[in-house]
C-alpha positions in Angstrom: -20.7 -8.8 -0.4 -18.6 -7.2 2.0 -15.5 -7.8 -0.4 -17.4 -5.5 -3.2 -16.7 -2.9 -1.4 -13.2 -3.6 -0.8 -12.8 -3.8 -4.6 -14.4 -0.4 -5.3 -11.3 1.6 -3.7 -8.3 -0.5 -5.7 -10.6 -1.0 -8.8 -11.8 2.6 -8.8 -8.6 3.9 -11.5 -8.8 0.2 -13.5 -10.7 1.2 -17.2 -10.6 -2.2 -18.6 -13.4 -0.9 -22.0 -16.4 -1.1 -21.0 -18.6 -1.4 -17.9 -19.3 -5.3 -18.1 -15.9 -5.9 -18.3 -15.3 -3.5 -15.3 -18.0 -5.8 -13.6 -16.4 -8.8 -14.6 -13.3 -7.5 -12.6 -14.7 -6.8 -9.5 -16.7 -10.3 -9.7 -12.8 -12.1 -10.3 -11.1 -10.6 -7.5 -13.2 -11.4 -4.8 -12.9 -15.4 -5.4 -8.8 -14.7 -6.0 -8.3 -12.7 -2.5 -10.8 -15.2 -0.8 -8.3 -18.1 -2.0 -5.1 -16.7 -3.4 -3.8 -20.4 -3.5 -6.5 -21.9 -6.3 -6.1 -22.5 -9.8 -8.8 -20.6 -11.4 -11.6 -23.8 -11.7 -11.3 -24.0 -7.9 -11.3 -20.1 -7.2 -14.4 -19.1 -9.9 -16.2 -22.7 -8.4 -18.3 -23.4 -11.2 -17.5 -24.0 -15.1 -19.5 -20.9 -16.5 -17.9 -18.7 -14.0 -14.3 -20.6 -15.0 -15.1 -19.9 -18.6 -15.8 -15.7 -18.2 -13.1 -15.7 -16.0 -10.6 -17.2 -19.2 -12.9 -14.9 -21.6 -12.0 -11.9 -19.7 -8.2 -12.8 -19.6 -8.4 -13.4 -23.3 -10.0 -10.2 -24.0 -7.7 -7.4 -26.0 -9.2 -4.6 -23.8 -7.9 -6.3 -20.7 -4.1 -5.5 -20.1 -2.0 -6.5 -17.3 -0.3 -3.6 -16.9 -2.7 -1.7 -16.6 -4.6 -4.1 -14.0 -1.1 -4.3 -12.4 -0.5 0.2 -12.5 -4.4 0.7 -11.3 -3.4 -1.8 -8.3 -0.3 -0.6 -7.4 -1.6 3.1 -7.1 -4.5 2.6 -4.6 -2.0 0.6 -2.6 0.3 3.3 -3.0 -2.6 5.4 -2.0 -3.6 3.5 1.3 0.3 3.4 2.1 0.4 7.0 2.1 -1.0 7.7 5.5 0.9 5.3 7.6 4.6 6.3 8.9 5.9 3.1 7.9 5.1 0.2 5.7 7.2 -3.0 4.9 7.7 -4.4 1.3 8.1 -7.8 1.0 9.4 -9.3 -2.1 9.6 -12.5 -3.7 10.8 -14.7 -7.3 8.3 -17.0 -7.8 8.7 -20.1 -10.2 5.9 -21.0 -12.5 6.3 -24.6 -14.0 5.0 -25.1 -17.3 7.1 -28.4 -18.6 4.3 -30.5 -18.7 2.7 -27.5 -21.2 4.5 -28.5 -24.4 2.6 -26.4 -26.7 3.2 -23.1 -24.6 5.6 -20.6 -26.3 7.4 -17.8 -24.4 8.7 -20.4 -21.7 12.4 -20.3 -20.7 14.7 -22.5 -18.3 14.0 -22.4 -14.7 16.2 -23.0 -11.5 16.9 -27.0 -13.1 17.5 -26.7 -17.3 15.1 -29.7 -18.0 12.4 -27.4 -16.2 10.5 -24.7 -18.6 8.4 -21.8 -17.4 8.2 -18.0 -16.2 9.5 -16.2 -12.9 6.9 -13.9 -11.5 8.7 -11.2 -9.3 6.1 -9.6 -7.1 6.3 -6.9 -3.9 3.9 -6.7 -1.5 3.3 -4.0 0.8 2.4 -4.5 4.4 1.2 -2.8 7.2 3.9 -3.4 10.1 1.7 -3.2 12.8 -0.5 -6.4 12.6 0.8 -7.9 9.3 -2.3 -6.8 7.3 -1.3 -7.2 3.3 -1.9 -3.4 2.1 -1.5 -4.6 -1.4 0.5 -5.2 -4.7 3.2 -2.5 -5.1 4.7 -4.4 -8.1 5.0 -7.4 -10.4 7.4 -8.0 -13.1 7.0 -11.6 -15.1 10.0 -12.8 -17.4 11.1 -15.7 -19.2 15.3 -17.2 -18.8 16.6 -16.6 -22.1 17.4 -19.9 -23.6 21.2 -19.0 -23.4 20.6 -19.0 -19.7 20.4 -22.9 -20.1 22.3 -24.5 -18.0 24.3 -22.3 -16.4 25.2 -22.0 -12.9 25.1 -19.6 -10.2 28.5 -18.3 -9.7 27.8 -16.1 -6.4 24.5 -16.7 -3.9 21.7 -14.5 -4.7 22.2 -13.5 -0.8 25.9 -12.0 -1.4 24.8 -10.3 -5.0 24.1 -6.5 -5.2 20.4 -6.4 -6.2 21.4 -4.5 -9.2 23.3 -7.9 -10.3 20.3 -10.0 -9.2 17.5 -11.9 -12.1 15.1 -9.6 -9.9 16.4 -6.5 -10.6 14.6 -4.3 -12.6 16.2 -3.7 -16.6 17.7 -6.5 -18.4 16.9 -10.1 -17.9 19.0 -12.8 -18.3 
């Protein structure tokens, strides 16, 4: 249970209601940093552990933000005592066309594609690569307007005020 204790420190400032749902937490995490890559069946490993993990996310006490502010300050925390830290960012597209009964979608990089862009930051120790956690994470949906249009400039030549990533406005 090394990872328990791990989970103390960025969990410590997370008040999700109450204390089983607090315990819940701790119990999710370790399975999601152990293999950030699985869908939730393959990270939780069994079908009652699947089903509290989908309770918990369903649960009106449990806010993203928050989970998402309480994160970002102990890594803003463990940040704090090193002269320099790198932060990595990246748009990810999350494919939901095959989902036809989701609402909130929106047009992704190809218009016959629906989903959400998840825009995260990472911090990162420079010395050694060691992930020093989540400093950010923004997810949006393409307005439907946004539908087939192209990109008129590379996102490499755009200001980052002018890029989907930016903070404010989406498109």
């Amino acid at each position: 249970m090394a990872m328990a204790v791990w989970t103390d420190e960025p969990l410590g400032e997370v008040e999700p209601g109450d204390e089983r749902l607090r315990k819940r937490l701790a119990m999710l995490v370790e399975p999601f940093v152990e293999h950030p890559e699985a869908s939730i069946p393959e990270a939780t490993g069994s079908w009652a552990a699947t089903q509290a993990a989908y309770r918990f996310f369903d649960n009106e006490a449990v806010s993203p933000e928050e989970l998402i502010e309480a994160l970002s300050g102990a890594t803003a925390k463990r940040c704090g005592a090193l002269p320099l830290v790198l932060a990595v960012q990246d748009t990810t597209s999350l494919d939901y066309t095959s989902h036809s009964d989701t609402l909130g979608l929106g047009p992704l990089e190809h218009p016959k594609y629906q989903g959400l862009f998840v825009h995260s930051t990472l911090a990162i120790d420079p010395e050694g690569g060691a992930p020093l956690g989540l400093v950010s994470q923004e997810t949006w949906a393409r307005s439907a307007e946004a539908k087939g249009e192209t990109r008129k400039v590379l996102p490499v030549e755009a200001p980052v005020e002018a890029k989907e990533s930016a903070p404010g406005e989406r498109q």
